[in-house]
Backbone as JSON, one array per atom type, in Angstrom:
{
  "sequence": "XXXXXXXXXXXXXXXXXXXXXXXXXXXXXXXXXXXXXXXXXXXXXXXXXXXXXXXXXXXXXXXXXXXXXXXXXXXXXXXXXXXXXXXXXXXXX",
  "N": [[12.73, -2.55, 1.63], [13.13, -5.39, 0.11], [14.6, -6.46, -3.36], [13.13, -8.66, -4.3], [10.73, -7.9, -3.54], [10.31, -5.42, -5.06], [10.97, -6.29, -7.62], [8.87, -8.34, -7.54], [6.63, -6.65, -7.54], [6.98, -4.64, -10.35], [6.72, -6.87, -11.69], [4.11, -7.73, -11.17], [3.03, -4.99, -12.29], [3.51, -4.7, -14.83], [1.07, -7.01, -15.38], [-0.79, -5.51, -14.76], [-0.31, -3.42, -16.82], [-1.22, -5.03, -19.18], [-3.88, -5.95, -18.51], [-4.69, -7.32, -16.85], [-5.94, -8.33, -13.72], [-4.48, -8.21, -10.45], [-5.07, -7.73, -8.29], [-6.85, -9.15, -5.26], [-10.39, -8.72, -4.04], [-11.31, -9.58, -1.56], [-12.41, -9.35, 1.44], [-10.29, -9.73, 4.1], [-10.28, -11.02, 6.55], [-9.17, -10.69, 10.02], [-6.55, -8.48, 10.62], [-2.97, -7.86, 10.99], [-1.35, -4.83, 12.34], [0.57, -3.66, 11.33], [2.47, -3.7, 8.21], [2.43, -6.53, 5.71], [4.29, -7.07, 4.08], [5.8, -5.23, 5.04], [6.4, -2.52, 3.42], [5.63, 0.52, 2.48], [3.43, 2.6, 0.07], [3.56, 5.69, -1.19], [1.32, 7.66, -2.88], [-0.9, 8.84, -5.73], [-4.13, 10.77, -4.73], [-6.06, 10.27, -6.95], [-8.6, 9.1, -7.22], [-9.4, 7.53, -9.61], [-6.83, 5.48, -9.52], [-5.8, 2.81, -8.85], [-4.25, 1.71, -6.7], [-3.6, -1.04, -5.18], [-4.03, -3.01, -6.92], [-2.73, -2.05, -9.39], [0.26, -2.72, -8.31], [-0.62, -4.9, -7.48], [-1.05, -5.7, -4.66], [-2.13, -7.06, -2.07], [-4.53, -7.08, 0.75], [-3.41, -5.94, 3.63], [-0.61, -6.14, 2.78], [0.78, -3.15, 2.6], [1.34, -0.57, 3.72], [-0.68, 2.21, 2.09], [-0.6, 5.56, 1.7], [-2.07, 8.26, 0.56], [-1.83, 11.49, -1.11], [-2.07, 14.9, -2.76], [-1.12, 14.28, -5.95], [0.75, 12.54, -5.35], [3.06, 13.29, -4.0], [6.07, 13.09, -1.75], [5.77, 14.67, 0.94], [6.33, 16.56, 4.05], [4.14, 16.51, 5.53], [3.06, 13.82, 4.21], [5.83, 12.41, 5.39], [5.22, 12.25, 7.87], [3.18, 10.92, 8.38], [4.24, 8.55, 7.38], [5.88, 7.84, 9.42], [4.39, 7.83, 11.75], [2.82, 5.41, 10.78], [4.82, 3.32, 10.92], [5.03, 3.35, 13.43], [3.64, 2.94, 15.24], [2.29, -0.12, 17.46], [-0.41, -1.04, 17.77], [-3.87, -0.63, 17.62], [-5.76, 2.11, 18.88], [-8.61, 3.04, 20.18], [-11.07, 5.61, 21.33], [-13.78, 6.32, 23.61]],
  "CA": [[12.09, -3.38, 0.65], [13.52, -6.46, -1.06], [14.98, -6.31, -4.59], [12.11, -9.54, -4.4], [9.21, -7.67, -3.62], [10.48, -5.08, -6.46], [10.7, -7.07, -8.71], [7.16, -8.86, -8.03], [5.82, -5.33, -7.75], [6.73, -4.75, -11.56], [5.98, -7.5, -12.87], [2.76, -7.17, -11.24], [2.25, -3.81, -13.13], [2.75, -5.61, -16.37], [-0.1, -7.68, -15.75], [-1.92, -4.67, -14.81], [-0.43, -2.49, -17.8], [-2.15, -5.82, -20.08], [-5.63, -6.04, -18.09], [-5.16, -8.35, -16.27], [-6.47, -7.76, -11.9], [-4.08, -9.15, -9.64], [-5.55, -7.9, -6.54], [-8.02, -9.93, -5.03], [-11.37, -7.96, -3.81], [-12.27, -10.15, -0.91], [-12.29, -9.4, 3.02], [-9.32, -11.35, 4.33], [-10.21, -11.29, 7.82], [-8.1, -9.69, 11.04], [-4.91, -8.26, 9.84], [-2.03, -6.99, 12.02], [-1.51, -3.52, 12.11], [1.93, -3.65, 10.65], [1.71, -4.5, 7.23], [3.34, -7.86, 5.86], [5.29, -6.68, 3.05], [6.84, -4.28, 5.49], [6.2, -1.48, 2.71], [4.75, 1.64, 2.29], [3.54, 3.01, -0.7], [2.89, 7.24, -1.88], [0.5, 7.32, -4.54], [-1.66, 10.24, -5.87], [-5.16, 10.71, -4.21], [-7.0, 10.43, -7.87], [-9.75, 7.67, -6.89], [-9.15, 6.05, -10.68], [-5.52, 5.1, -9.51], [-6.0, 1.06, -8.12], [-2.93, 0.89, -6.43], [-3.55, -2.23, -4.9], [-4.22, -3.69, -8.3], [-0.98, -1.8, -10.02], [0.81, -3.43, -7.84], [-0.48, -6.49, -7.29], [-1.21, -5.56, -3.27], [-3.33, -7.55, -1.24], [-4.93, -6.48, 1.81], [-2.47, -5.92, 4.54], [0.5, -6.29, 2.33], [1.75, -2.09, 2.65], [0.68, 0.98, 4.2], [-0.39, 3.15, 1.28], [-0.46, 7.0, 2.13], [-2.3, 9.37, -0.65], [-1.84, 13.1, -1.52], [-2.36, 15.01, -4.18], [0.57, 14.37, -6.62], [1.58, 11.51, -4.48], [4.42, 13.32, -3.91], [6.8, 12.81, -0.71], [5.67, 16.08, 1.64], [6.31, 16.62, 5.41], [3.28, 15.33, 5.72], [3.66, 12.49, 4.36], [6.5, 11.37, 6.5], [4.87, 12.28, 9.25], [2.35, 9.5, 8.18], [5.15, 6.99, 7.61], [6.51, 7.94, 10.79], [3.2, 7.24, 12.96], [2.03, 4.58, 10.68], [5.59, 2.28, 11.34], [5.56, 2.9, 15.21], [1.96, 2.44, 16.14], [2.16, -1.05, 17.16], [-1.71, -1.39, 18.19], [-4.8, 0.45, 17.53], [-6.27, 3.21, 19.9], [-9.88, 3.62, 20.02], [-11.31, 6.33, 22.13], [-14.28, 5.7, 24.33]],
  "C": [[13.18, -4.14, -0.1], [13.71, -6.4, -2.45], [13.81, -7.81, -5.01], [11.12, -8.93, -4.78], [9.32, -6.3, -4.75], [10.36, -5.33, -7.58], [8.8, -7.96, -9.48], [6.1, -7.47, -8.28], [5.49, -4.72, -9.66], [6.67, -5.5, -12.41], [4.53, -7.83, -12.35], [2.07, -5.93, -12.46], [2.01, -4.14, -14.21], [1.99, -5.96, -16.33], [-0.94, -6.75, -16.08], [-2.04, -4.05, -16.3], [-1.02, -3.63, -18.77], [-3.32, -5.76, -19.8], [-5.64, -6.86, -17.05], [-5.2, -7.76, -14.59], [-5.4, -8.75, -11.47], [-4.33, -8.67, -8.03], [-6.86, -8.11, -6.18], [-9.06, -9.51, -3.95], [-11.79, -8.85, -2.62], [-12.05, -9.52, 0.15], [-11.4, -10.43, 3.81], [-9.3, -11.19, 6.25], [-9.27, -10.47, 8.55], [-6.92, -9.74, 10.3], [-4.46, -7.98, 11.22], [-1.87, -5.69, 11.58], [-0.19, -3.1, 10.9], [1.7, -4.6, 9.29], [3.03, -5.79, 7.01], [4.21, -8.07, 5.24], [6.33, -5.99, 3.5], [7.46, -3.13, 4.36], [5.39, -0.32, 2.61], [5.0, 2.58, 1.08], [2.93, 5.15, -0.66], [2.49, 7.35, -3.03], [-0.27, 8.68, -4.21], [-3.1, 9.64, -5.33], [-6.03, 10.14, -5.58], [-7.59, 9.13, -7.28], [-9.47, 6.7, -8.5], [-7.71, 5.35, -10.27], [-6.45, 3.75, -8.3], [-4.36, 0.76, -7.48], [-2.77, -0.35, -5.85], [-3.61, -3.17, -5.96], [-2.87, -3.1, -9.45], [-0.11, -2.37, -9.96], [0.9, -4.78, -7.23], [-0.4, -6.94, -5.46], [-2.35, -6.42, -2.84], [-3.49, -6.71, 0.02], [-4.18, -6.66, 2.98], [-1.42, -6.07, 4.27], [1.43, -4.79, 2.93], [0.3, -1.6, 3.17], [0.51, 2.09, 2.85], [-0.79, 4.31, 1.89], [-0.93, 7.95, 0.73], [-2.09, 10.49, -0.4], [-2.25, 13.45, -3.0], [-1.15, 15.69, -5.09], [1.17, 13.37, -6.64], [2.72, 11.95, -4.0], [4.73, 13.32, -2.05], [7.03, 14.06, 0.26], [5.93, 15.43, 3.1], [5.48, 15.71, 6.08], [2.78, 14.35, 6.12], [4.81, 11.4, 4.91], [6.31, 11.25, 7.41], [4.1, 10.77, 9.25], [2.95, 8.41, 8.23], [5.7, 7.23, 8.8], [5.33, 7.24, 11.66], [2.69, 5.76, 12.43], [3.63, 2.95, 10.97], [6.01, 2.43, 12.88], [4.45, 2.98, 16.24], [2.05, 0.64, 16.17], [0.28, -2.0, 17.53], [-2.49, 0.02, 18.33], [-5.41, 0.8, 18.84], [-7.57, 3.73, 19.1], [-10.41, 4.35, 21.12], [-12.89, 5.7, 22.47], [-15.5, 6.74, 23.7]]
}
């Protein structure tokens, strides 16, 4: 990650920590699997946490990954492991 997309990341949160939404609720059509930010976030499972709106994420920007804690378990790297070397989805029959 970019000392860029850092940067826009918190000053995204400011907006958020004022009120203001910066992630935009629509359906943006086919994505690629790989996201576009080339980020992946660990955030806690709680359903009130908006991390796409914390951060100012759009849809297909990062891979986020929940637990509970958010914290950085086995796991969870397993997840960042499969989710940066899947380059196409597998649907079973």
């Amino acid at each position: 990650m970019t000392k860029l997309h850092t940067d826009q990341f918190l000053g995204n949160n400011e907006k958020f920590a004022r009120g203001t939404a910066v992630h935009q609720s629509v359906h943006p059509g086919k994505q690629p699997i790989q996201p576009s930010k080339r980020v992946a976030v660990v955030a806690c499972m709680d359903a009130r946490l908006d991390v796409e709106d914390l951060l100012g994420l759009q849809t297909g920007d990062a891979h986020i990954i929940r637990n509970a804690g958010g914290v950085v378990t086995d796991d969870a790297i397993r997840c960042l492991i499969i989710s940066t070397t899947c380059s196409t989805p597998t649907r079973s029959s």
